[in-house]
Backbone as a ProteinNet text record, in pm:
[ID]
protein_1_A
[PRIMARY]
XXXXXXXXXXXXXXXXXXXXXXXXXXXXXXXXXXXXXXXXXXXXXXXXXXXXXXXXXXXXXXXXXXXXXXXXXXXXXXXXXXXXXXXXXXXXXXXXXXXXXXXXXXXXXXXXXX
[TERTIARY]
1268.4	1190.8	1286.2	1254.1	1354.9	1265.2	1315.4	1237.4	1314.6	1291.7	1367.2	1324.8	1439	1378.1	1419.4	1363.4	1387.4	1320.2	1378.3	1295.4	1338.8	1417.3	1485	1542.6	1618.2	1704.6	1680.4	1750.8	1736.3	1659.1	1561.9	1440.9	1449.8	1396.7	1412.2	1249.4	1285.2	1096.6	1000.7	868.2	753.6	751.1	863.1	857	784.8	798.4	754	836.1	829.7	896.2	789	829.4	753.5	867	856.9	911.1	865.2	921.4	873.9	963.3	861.8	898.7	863.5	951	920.7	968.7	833.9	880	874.2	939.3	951.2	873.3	780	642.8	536.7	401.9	317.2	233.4	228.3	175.8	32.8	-10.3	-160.6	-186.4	-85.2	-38.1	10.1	61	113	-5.8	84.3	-27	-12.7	69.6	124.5	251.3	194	336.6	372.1	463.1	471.6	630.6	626.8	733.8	773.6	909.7	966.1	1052.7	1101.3	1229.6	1298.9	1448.8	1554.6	1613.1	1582.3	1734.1	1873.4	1983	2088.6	2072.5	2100.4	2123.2	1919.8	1875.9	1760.5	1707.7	1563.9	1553	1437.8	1431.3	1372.5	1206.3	1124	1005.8	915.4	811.3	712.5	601.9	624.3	563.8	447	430.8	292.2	268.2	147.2	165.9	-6	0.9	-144.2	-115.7	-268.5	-292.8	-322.9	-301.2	-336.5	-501	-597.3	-709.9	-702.1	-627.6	-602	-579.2	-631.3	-653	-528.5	-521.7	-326.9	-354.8	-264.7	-253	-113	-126	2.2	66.7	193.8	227.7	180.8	186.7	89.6	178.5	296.8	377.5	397.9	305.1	273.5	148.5	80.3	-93.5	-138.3	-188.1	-219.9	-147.9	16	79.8	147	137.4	211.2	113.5	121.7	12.4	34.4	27.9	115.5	-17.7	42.3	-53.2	30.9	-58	37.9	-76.6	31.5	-0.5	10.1	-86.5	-87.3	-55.5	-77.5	-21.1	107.1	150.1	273.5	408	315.9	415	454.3	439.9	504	427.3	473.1	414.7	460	394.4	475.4	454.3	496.8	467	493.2	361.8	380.8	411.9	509.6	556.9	521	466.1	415.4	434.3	461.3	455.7	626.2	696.3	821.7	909.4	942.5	993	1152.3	1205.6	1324.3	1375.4	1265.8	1225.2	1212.7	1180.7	1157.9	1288.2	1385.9	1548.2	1513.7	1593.5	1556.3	1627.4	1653.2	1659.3	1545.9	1450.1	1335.4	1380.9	1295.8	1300.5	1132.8	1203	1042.8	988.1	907.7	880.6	771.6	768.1	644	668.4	532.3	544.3	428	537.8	449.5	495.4	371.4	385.6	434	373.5	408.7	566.4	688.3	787.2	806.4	914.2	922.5	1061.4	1046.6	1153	1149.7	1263	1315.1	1397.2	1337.8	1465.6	1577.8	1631.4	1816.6	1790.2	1655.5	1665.8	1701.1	1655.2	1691.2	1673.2	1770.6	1791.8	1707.9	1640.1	1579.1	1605.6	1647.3	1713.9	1623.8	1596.2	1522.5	1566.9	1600.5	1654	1589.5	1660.7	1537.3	1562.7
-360	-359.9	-347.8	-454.3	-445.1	-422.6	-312.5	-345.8	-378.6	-446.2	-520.9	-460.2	-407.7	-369.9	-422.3	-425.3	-515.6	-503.6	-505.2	-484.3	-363.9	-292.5	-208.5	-245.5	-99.1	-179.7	-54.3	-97.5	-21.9	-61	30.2	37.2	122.1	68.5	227.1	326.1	425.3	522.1	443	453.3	379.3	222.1	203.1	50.6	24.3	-71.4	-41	-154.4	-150.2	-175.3	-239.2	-347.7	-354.1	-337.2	-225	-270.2	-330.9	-374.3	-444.2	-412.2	-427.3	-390.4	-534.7	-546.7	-691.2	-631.8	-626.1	-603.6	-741.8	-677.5	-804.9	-795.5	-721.1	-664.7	-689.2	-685.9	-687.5	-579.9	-568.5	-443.3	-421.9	-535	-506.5	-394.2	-395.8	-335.2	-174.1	-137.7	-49.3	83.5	197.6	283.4	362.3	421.1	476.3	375.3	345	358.6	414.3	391.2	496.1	456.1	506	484.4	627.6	655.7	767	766.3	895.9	866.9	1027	1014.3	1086	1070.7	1192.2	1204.5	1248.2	1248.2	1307.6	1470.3	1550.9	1699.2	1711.4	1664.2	1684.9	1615.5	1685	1629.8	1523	1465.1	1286.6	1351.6	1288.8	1352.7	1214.5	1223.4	1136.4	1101.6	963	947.5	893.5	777	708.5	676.8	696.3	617.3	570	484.7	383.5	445.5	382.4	431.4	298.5	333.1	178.3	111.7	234	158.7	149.6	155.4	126.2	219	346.3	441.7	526	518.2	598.7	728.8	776.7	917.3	894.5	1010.2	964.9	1136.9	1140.3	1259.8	1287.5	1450.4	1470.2	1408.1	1410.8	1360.2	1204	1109.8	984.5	912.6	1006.8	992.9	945.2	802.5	736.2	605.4	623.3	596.5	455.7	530.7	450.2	376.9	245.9	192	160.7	182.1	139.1	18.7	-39.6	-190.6	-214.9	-319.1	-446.5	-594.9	-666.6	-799.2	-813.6	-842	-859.5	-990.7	-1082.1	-1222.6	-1241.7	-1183.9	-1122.7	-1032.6	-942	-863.7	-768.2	-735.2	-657.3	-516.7	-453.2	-347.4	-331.5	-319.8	-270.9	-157.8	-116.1	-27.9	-13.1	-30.9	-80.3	76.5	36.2	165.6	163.2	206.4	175.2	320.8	302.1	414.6	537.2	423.2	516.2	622.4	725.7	804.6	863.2	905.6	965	1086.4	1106.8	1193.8	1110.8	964.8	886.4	814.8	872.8	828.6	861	717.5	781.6	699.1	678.2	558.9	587	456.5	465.9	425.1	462.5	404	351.5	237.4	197.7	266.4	316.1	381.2	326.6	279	255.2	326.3	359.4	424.7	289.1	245.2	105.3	175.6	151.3	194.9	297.6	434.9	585.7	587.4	487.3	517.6	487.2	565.1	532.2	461.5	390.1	278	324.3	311.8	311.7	164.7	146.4	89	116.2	20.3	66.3	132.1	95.4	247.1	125.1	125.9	52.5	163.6	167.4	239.3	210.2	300.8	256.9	335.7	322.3	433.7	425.9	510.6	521.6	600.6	477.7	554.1	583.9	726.8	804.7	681.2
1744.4	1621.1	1502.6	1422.2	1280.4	1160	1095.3	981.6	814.4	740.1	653	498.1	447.4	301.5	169.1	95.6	-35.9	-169.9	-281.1	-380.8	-485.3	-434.1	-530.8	-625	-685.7	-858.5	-941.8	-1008.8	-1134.7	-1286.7	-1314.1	-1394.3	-1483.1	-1630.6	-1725.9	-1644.5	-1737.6	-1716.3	-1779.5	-1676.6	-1737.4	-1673.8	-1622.9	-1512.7	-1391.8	-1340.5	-1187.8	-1104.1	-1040.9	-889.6	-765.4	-706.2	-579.1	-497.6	-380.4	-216.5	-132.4	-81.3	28.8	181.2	278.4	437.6	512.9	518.1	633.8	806	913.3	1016.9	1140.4	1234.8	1357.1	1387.9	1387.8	1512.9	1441.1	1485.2	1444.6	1322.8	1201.4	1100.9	1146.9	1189.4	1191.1	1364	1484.1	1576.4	1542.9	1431.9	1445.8	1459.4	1441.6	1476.2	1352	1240.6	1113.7	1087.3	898.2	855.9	694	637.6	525	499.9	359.7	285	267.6	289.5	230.9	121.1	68.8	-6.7	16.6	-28.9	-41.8	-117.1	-238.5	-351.1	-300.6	-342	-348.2	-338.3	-248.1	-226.6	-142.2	-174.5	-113.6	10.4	91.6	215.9	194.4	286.9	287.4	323.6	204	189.4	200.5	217.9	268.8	150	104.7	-59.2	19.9	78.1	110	252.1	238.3	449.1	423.8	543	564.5	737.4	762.5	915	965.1	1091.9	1171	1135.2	1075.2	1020.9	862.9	802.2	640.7	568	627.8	561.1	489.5	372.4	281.4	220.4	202.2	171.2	90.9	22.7	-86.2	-157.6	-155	-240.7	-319.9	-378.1	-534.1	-625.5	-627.6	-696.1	-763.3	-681.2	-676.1	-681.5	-663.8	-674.8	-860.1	-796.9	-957.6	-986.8	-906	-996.5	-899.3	-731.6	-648.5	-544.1	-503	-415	-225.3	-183.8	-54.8	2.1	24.2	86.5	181	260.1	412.9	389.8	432.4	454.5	593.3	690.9	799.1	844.6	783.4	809.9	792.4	683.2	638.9	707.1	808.7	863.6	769.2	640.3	590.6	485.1	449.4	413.2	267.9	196.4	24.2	-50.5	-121.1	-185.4	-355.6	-474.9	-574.7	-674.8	-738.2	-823.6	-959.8	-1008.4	-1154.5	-1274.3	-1390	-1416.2	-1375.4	-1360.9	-1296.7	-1342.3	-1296.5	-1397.5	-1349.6	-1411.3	-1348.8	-1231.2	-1227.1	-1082	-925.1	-973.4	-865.1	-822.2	-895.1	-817.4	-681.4	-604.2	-485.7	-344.2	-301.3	-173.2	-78.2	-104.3	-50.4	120.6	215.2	335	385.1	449.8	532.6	633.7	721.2	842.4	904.4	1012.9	1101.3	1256.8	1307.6	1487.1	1504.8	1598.4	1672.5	1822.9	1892.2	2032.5	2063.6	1956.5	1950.3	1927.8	1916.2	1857.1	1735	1655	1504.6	1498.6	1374.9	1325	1183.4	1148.9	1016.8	962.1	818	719.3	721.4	614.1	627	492.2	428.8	300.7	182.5	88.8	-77.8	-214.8	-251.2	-343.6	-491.2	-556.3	-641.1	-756.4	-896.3	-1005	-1130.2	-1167.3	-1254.8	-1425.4	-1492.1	-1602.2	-1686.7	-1805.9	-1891.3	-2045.7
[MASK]
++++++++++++++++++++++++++++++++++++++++++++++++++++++++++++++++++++++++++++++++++++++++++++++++++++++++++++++++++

């Protein structure tokens, strides 16, 4: 299972961003997936996730602001950033558990200037 990330960069505050997750496997198959992120000195915290029936949940920190969607024809999973602020420095990662194991991104860095 590969999963493919893309879409980062650097943004002033108040921008937005799409990521994107392109996997080998099937999205509409999986069973969870979710976007994380990790600042510098801090531990890798869990911004959005969808469930194998659609259903997302999202940090308080991101609630409003961030969207997590999938394209099933697509294979891929995104996550729309709107509203960005300098707190959301971050290297995002992709995550899916297909067949109760988990896969990770190689992670895209996303910077957010004031």
């Amino acid at each position: 299972v590969q999963l493919v990330e893309s879409g980062g960069g650097l943004v002033e505050a108040g921008g937005s961003l799409r990521l994107s997750c392109a996997a080998s496997v099937s999205i509409f198959s999986i069973n969870v997936g979710g976007w994380y992120r990790q600042a510098p000195g801090k531990q890798r915290e869990l911004v959005a996730g969808i469930s194998g029936g659609g259903r997302t949940n999202y940090a308080d920190s991101v609630k409003g602001r961030f969207t997590i969607s999938r394209d099933n024809a697509k294979n891929t999973m995104y996550l729309q950033m709107n509203s960005l602020k300098p707190e959301d420095t971050a290297v995002y990662y992709c995550n899916i558990v297909f067949k109760f194991s988990t896969y990770w991104g190689q992670g895209t860095q996303v910077t957010v200037s004031s």
